[in-house]
Biopython code that builds the backbone (N, CA, C, O; Angstrom):
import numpy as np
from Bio.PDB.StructureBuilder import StructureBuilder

atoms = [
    (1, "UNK", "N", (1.569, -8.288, 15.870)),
    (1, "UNK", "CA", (0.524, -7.561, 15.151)),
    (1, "UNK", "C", (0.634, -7.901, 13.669)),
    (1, "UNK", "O", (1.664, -7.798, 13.003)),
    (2, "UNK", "N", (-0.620, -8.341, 13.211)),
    (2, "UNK", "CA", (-0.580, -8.171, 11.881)),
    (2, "UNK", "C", (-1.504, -8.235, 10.850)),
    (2, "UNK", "O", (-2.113, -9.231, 10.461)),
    (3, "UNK", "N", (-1.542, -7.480, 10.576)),
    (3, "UNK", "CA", (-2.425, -6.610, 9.100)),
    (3, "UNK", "C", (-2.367, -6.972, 7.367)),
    (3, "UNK", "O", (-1.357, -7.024, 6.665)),
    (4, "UNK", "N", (-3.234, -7.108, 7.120)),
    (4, "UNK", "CA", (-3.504, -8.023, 6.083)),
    (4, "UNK", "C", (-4.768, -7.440, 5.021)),
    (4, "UNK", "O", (-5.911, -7.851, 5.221)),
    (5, "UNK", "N", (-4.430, -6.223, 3.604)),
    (5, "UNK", "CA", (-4.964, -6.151, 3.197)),
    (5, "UNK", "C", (-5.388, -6.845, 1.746)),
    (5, "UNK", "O", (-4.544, -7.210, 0.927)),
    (6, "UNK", "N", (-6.553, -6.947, 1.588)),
    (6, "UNK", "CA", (-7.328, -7.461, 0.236)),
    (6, "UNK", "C", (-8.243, -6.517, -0.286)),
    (6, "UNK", "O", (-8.657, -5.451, 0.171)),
    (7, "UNK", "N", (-8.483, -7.147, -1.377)),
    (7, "UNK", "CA", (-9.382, -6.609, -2.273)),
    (7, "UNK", "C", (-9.494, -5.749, -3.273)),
    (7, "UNK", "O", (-10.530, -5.351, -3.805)),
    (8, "UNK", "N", (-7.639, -5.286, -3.674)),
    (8, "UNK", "CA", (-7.326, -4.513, -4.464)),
    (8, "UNK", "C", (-7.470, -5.123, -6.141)),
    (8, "UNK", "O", (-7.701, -6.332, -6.127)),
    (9, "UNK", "N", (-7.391, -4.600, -7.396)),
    (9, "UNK", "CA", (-7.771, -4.633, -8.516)),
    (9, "UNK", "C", (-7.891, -3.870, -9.203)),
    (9, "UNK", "O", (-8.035, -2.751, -8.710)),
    (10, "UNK", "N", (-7.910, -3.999, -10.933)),
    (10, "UNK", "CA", (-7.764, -3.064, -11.883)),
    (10, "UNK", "C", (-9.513, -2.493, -12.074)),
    (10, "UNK", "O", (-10.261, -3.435, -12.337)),
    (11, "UNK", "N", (-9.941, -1.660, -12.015)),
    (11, "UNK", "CA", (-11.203, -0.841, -12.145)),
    (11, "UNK", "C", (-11.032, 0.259, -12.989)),
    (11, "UNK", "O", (-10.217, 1.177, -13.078)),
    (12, "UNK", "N", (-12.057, -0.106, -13.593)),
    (12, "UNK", "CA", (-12.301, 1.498, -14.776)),
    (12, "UNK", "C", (-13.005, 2.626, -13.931)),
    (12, "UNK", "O", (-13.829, 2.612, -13.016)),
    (13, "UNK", "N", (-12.317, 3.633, -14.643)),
    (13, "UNK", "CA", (-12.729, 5.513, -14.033)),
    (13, "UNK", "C", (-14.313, 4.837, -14.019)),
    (13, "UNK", "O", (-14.856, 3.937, -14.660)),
    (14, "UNK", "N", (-14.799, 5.887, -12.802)),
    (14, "UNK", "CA", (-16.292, 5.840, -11.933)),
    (14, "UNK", "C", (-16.981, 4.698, -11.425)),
    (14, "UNK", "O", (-18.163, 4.657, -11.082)),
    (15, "UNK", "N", (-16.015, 3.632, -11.404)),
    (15, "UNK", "CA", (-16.386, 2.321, -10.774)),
    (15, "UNK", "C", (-15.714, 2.178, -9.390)),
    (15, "UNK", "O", (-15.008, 3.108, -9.000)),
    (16, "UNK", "N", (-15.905, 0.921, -8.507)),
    (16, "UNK", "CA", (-16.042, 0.987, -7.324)),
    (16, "UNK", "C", (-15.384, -0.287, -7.151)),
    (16, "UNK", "O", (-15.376, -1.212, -7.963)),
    (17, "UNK", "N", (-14.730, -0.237, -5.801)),
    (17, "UNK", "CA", (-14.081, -1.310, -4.884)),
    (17, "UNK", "C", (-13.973, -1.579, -3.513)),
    (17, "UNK", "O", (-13.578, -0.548, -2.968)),
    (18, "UNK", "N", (-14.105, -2.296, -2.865)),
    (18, "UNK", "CA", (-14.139, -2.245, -1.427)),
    (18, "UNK", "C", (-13.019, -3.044, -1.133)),
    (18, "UNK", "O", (-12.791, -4.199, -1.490)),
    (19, "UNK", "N", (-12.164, -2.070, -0.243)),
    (19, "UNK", "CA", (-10.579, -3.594, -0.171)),
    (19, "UNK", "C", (-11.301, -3.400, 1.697)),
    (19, "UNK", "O", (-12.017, -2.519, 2.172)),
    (20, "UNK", "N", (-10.709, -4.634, 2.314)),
    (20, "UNK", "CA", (-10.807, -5.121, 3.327)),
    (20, "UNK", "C", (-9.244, -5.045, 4.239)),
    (20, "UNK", "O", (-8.134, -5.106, 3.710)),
    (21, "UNK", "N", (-9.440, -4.942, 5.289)),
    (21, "UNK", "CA", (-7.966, -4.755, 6.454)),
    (21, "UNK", "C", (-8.821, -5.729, 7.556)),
    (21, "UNK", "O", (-9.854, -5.512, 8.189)),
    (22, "UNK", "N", (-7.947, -6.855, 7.493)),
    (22, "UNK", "CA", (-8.393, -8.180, 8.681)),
    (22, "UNK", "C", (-6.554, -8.245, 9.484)),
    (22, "UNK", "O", (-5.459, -8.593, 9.043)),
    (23, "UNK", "N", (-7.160, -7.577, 11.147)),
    (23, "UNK", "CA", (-5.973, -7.070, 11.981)),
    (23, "UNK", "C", (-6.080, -8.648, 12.930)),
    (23, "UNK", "O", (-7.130, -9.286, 13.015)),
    (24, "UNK", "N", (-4.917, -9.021, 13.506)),
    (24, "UNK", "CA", (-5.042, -9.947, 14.283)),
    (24, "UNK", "C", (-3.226, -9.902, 15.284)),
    (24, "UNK", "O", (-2.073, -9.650, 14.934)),
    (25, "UNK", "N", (-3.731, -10.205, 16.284)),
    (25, "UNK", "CA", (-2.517, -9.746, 17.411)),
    (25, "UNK", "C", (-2.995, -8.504, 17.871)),
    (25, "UNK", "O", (-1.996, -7.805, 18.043)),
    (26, "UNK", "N", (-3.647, -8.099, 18.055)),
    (26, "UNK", "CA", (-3.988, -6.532, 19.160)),
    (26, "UNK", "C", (-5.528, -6.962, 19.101)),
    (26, "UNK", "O", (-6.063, -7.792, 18.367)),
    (27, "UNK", "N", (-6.240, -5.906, 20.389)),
    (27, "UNK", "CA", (-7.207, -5.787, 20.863)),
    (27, "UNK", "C", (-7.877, -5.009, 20.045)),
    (27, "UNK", "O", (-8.225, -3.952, 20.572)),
    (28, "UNK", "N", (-8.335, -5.217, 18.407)),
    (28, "UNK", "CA", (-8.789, -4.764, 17.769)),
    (28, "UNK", "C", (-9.663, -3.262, 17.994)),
    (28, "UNK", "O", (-9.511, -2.149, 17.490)),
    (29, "UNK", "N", (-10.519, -3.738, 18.874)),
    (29, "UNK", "CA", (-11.434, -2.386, 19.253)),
    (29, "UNK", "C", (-11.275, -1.316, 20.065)),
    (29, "UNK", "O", (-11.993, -0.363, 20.366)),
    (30, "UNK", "N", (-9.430, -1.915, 20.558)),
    (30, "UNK", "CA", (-9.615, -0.754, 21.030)),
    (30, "UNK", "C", (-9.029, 0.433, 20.887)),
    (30, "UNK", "O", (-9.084, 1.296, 21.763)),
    (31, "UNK", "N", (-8.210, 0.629, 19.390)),
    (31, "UNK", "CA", (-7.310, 1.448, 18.472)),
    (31, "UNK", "C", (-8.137, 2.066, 17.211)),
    (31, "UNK", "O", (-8.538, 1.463, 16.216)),
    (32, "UNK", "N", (-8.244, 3.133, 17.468)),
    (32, "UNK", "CA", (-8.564, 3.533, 15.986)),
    (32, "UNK", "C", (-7.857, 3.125, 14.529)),
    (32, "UNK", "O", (-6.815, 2.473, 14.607)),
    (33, "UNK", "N", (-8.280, 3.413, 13.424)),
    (33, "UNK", "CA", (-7.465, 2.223, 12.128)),
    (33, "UNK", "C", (-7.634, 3.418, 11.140)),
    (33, "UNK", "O", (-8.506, 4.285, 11.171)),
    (34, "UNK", "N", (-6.436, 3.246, 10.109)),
    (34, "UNK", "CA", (-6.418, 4.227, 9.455)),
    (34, "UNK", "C", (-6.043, 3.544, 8.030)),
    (34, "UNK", "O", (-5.882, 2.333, 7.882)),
    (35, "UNK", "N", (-5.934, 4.501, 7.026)),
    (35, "UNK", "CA", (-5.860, 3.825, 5.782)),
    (35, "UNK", "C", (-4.794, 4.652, 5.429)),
    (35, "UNK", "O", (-4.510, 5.719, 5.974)),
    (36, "UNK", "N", (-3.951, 3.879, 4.070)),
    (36, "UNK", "CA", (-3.079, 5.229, 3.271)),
    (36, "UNK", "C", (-2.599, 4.516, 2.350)),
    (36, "UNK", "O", (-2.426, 3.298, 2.375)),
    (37, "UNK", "N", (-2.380, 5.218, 1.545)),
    (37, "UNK", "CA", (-1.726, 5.070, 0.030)),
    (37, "UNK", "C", (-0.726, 5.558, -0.734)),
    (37, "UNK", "O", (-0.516, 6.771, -0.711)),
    (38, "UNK", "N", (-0.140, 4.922, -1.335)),
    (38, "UNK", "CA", (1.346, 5.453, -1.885)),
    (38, "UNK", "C", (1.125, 5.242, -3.959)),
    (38, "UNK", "O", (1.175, 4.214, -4.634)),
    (39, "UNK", "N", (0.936, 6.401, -4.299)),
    (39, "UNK", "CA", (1.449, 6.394, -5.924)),
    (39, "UNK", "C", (3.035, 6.010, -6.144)),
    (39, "UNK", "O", (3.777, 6.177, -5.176)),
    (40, "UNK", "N", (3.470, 5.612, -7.109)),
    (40, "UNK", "CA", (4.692, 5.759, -8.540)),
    (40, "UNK", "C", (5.275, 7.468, -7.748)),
    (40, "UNK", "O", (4.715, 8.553, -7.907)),
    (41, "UNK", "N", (6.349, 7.227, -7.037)),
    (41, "UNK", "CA", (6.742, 8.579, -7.220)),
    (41, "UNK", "C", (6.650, 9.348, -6.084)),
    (41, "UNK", "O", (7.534, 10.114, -5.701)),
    (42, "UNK", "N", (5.469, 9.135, -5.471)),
    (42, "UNK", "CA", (4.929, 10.128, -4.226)),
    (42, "UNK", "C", (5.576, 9.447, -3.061)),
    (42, "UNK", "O", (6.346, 8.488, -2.998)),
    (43, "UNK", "N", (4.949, 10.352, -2.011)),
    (43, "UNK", "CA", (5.337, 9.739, -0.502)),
    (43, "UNK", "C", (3.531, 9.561, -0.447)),
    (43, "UNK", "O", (2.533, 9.987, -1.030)),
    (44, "UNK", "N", (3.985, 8.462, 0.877)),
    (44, "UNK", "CA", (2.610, 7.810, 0.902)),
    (44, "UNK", "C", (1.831, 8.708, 1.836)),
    (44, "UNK", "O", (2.649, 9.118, 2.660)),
    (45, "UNK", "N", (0.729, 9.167, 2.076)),
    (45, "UNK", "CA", (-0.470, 10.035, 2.556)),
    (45, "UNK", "C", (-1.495, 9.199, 2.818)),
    (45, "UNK", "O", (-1.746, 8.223, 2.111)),
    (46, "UNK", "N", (-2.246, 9.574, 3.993)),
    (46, "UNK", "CA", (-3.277, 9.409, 4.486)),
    (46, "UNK", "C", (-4.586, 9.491, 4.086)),
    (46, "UNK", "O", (-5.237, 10.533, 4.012)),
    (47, "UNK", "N", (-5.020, 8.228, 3.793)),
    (47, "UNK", "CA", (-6.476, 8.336, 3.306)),
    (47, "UNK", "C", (-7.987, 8.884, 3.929)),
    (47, "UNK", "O", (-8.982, 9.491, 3.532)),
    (48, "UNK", "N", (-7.494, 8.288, 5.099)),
    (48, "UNK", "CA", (-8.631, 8.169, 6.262)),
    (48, "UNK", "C", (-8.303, 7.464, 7.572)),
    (48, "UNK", "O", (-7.233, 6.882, 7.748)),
    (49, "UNK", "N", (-9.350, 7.549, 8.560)),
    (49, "UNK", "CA", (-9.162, 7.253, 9.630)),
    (49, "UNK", "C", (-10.539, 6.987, 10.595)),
    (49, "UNK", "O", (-11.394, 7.814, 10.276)),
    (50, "UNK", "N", (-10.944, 6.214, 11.523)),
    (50, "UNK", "CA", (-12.123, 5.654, 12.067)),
    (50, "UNK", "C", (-11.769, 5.530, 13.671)),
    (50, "UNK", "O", (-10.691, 5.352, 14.240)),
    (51, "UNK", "N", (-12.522, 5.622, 13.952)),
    (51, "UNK", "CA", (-12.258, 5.980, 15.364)),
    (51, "UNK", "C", (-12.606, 4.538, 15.801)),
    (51, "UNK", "O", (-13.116, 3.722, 15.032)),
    (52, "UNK", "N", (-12.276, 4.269, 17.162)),
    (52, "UNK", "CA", (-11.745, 2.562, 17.915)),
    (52, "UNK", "C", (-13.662, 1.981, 17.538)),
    (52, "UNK", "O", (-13.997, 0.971, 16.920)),
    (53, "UNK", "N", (-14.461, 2.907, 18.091)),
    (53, "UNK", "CA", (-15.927, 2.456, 18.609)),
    (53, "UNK", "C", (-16.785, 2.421, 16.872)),
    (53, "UNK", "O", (-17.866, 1.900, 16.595)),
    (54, "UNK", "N", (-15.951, 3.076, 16.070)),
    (54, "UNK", "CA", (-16.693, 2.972, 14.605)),
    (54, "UNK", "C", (-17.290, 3.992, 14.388)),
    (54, "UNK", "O", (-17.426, 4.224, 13.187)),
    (55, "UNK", "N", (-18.020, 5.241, 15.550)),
    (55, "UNK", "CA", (-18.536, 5.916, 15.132)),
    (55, "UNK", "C", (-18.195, 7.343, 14.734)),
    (55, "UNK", "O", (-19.007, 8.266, 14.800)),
    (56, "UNK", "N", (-16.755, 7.478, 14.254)),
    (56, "UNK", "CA", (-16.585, 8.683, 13.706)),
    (56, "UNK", "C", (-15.409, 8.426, 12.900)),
    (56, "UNK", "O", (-14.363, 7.848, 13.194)),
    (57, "UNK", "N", (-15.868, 9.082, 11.609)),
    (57, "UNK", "CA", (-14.457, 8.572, 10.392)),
    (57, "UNK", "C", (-14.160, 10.230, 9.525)),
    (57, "UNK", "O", (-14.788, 11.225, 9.165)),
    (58, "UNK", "N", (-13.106, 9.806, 9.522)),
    (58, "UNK", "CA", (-12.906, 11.189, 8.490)),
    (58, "UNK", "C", (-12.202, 11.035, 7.561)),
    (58, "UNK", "O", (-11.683, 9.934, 7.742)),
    (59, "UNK", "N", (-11.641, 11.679, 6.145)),
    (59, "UNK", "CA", (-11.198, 11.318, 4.863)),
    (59, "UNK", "C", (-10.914, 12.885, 4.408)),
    (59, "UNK", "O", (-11.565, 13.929, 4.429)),
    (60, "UNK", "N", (-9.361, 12.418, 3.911)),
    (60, "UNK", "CA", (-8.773, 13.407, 3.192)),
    (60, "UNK", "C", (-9.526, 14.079, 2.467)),
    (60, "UNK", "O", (-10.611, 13.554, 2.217)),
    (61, "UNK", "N", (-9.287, 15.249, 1.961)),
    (61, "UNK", "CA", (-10.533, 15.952, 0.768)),
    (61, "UNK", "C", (-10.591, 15.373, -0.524)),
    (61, "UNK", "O", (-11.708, 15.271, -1.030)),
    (62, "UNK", "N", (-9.133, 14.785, -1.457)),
    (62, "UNK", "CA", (-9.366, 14.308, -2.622)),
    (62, "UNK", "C", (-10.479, 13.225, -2.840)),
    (62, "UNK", "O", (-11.099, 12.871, -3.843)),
    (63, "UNK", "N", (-10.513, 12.650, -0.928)),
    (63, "UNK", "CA", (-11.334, 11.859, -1.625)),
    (63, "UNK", "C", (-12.896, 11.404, -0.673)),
    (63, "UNK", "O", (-13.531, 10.349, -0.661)),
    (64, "UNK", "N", (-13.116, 12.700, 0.047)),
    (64, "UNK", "CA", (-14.217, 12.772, 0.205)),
    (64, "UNK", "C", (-15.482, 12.779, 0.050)),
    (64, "UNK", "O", (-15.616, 13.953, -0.294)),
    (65, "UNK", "N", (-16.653, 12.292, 0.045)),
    (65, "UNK", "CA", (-17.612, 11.949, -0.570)),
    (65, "UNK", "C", (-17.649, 10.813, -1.901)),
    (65, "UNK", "O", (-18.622, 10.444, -2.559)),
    (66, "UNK", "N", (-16.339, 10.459, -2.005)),
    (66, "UNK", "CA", (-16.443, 9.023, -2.734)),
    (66, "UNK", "C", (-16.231, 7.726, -1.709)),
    (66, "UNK", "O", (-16.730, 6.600, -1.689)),
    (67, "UNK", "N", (-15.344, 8.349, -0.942)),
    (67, "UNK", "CA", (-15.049, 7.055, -0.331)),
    (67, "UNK", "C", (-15.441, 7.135, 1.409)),
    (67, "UNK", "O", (-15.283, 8.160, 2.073)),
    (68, "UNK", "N", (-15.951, 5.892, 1.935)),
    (68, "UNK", "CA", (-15.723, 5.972, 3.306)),
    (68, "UNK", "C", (-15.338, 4.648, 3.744)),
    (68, "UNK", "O", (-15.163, 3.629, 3.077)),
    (69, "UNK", "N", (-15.200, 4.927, 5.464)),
    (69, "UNK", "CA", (-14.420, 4.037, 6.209)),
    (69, "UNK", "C", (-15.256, 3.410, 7.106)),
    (69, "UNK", "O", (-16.038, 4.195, 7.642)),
    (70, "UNK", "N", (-15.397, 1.777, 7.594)),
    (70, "UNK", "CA", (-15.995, 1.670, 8.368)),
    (70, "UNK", "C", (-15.693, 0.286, 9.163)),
    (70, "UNK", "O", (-14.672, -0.321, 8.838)),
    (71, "UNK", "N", (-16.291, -0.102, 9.904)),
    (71, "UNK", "CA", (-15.050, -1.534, 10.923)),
    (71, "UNK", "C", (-16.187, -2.351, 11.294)),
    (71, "UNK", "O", (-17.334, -1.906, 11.261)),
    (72, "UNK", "N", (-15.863, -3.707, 11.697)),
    (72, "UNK", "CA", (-16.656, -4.528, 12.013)),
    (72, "UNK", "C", (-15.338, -5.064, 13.347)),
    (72, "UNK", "O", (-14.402, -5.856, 13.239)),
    (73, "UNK", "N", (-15.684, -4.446, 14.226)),
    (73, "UNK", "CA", (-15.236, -5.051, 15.415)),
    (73, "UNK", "C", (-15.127, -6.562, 16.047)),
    (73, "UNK", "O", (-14.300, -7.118, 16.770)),
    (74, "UNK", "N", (-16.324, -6.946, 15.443)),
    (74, "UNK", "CA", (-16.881, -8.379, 15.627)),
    (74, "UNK", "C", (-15.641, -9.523, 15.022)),
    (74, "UNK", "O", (-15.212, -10.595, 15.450)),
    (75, "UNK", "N", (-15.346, -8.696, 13.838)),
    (75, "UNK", "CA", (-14.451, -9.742, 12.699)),
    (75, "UNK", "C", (-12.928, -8.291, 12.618)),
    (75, "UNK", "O", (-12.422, -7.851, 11.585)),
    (76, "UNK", "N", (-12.665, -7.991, 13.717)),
    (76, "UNK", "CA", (-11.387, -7.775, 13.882)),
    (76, "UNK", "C", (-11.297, -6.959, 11.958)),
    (76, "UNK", "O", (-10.566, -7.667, 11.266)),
    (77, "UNK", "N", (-11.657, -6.201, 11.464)),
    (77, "UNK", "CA", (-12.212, -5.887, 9.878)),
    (77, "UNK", "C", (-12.018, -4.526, 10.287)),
    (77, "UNK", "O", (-12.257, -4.086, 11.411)),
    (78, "UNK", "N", (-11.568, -3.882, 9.300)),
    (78, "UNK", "CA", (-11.660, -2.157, 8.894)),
    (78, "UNK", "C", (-11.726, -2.490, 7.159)),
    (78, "UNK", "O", (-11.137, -3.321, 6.468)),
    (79, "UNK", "N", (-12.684, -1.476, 6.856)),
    (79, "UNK", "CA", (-12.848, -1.434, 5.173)),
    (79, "UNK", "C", (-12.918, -0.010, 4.668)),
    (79, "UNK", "O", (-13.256, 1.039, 5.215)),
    (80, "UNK", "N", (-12.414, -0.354, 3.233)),
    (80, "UNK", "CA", (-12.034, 1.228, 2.227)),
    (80, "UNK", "C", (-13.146, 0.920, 2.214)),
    (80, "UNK", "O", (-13.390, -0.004, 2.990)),
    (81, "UNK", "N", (-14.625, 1.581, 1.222)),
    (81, "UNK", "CA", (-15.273, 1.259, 0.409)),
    (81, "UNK", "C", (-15.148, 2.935, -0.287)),
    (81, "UNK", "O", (-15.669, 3.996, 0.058)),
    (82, "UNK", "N", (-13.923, 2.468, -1.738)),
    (82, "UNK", "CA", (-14.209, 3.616, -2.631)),
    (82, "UNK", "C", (-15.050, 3.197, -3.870)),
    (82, "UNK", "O", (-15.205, 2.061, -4.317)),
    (83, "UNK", "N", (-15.769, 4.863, -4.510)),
    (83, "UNK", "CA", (-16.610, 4.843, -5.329)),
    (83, "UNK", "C", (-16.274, 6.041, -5.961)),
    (83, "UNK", "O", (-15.704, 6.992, -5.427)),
    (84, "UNK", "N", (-16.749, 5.939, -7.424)),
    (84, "UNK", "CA", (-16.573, 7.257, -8.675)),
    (84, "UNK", "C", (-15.254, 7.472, -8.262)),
    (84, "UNK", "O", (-14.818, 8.486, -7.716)),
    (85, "UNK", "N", (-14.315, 5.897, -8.720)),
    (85, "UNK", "CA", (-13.030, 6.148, -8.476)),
    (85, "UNK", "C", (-12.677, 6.698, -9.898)),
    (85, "UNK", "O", (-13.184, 6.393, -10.977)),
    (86, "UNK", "N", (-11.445, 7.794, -9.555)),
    (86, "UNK", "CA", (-11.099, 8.210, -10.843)),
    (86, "UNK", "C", (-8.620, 7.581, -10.684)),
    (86, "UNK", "O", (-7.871, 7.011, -9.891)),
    (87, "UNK", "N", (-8.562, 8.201, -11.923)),
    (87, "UNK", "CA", (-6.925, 7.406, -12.703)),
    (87, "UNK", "C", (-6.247, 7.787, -11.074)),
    (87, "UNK", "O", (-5.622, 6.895, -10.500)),
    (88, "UNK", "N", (-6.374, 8.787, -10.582)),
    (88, "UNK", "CA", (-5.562, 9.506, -9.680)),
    (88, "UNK", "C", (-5.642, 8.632, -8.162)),
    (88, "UNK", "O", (-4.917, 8.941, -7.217)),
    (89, "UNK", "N", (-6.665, 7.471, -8.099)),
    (89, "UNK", "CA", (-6.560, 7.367, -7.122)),
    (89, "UNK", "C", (-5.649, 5.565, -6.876)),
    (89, "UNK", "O", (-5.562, 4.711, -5.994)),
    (90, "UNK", "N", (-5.157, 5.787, -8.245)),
    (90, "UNK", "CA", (-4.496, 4.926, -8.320)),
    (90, "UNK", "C", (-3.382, 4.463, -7.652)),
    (90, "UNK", "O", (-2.552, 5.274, -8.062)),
    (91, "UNK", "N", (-2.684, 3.605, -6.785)),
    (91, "UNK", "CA", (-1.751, 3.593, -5.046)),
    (91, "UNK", "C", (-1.850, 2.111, -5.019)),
    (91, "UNK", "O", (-2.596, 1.461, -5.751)),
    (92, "UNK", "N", (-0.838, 1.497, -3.894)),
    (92, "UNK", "CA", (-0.894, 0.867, -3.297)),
    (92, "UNK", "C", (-1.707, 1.207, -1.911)),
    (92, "UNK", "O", (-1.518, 2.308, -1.392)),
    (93, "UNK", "N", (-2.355, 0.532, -1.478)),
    (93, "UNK", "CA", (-2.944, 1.500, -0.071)),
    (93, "UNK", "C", (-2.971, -0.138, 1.413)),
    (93, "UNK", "O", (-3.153, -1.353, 1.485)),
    (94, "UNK", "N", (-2.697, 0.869, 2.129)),
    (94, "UNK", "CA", (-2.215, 0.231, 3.189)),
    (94, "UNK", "C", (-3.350, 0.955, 4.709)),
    (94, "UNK", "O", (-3.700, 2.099, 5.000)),
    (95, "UNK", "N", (-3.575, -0.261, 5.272)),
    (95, "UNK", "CA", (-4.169, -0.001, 6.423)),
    (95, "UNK", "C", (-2.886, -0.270, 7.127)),
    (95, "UNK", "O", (-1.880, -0.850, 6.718)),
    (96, "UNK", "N", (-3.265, 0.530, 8.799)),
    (96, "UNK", "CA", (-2.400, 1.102, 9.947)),
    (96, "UNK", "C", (-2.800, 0.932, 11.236)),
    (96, "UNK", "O", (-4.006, 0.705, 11.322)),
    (97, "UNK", "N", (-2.281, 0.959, 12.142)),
    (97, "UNK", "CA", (-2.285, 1.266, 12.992)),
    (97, "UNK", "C", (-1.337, 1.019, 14.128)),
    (97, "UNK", "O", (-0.710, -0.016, 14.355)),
    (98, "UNK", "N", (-1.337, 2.697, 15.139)),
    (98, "UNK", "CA", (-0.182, 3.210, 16.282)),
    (98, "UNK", "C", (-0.832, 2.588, 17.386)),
    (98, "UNK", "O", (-2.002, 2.635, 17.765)),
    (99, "UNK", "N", (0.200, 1.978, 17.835)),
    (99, "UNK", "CA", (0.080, 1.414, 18.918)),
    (99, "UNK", "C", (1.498, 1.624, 20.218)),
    (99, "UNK", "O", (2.640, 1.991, 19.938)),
    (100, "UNK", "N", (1.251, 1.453, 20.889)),
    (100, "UNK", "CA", (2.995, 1.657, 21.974)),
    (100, "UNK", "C", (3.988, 2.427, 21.363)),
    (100, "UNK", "O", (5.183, 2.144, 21.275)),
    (101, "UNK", "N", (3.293, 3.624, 20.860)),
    (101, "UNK", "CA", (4.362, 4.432, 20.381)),
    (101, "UNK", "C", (5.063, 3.652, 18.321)),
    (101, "UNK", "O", (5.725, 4.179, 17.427)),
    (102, "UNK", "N", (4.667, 2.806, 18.416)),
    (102, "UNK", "CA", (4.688, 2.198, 16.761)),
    (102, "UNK", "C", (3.780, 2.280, 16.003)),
    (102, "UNK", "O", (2.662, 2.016, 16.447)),
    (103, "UNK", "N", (3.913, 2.640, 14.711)),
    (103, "UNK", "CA", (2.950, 2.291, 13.542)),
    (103, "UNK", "C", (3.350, 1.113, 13.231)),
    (103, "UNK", "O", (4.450, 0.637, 13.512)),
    (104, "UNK", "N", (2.064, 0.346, 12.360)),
    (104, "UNK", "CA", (2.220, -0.937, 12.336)),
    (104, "UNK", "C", (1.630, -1.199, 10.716)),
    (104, "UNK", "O", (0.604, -0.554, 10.504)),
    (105, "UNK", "N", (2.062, -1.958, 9.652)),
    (105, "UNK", "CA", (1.706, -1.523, 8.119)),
    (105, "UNK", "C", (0.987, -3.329, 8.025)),
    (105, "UNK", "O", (1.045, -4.229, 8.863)),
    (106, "UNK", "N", (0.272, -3.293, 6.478)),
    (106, "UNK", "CA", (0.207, -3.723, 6.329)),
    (106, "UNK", "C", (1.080, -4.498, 5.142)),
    (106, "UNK", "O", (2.222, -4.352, 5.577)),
    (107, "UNK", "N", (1.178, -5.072, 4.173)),
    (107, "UNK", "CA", (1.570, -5.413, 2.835)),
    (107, "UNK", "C", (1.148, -4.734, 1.870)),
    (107, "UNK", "O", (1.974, -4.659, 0.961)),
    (108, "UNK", "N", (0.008, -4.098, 1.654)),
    (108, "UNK", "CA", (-0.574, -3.614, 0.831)),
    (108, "UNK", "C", (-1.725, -4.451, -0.216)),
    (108, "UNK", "O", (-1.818, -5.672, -0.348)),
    (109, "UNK", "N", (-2.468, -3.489, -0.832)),
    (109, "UNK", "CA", (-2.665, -3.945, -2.058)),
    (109, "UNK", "C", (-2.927, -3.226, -3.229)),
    (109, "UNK", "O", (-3.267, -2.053, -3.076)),
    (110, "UNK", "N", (-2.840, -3.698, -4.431)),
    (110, "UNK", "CA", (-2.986, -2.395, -5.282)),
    (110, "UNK", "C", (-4.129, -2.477, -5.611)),
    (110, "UNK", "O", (-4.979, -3.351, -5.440)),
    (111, "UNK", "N", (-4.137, -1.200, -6.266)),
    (111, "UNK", "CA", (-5.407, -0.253, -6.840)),
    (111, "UNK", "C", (-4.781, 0.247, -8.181)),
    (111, "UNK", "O", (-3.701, 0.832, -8.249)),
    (112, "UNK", "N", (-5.687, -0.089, -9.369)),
    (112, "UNK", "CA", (-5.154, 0.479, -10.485)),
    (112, "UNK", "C", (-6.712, 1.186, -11.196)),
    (112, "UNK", "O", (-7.737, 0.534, -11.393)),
    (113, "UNK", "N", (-6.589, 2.147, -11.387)),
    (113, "UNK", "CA", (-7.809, 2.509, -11.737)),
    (113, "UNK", "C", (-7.669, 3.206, -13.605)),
    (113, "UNK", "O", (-7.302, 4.310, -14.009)),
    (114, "UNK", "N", (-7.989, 2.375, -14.105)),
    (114, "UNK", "CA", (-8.028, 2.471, -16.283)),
    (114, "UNK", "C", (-8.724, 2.282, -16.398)),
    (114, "UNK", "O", (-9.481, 1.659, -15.654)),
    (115, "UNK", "N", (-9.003, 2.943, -17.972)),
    (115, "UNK", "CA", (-9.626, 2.119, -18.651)),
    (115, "UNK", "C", (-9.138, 1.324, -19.919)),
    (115, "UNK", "O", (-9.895, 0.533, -20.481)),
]
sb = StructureBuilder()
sb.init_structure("model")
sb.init_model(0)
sb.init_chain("A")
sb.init_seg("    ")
for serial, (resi, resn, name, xyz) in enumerate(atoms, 1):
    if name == "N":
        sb.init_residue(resn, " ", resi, " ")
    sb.init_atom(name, np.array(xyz, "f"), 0.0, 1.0, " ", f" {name:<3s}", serial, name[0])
structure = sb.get_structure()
């Protein structure tokens, strides 16, 4: 299994990024995919999560209604797309996914959000 995120970068407060999670070694569609992120300091927490078929996603409250989750089955793909990002949502963030009783990480990528 392995997981491979992009698209991380430095963004100024209320601007926007879409990082990408391209999974390869599992049956992509048929695991739900989840996201998460780790600050300087913190333990890492759960961003969100999408269900195997795409059609149901849900997102922590900090960051609800800025950001959502969504998959392209076709291209083995799960995507952040955050917006009216603010300093706080600043992390490394990592897509996931449990499989045979394992979680499975990616590398990460960062997110720095300044101005």
């Amino acid at each position: 299994v392995q997981l491979v995120e992009s698209g991380g970068g430095l963004v100024q407060p209320g601007g926007s990024l879409r990082l990408t999670c391209v999974a390869s070694g599992i049956s992509f569609s048929s695991f739900p995919m989840t996201w998460y992120r780790q600050s300087p300091g913190k333990e890492r927490e759960l961003v969100g999560g999408i269900t195997k078929d795409g059609d149901m996603s849900s997102l922590t409250a900090s960051v609800k209604g800025r950001f959502t989750i969504s998959r392209d089955n076709d291209k083995n793909m799960v995507y952040l797309q955050m917006s009216r990002m603010k300093p706080e949502d600043t992390a490394v963030y990592y897509c996931n996914v449990y499989m045979r009783g394992e979680m499975f990480w990616g590398q990460g990528t960062q997110v720095t959000v300044s101005s």
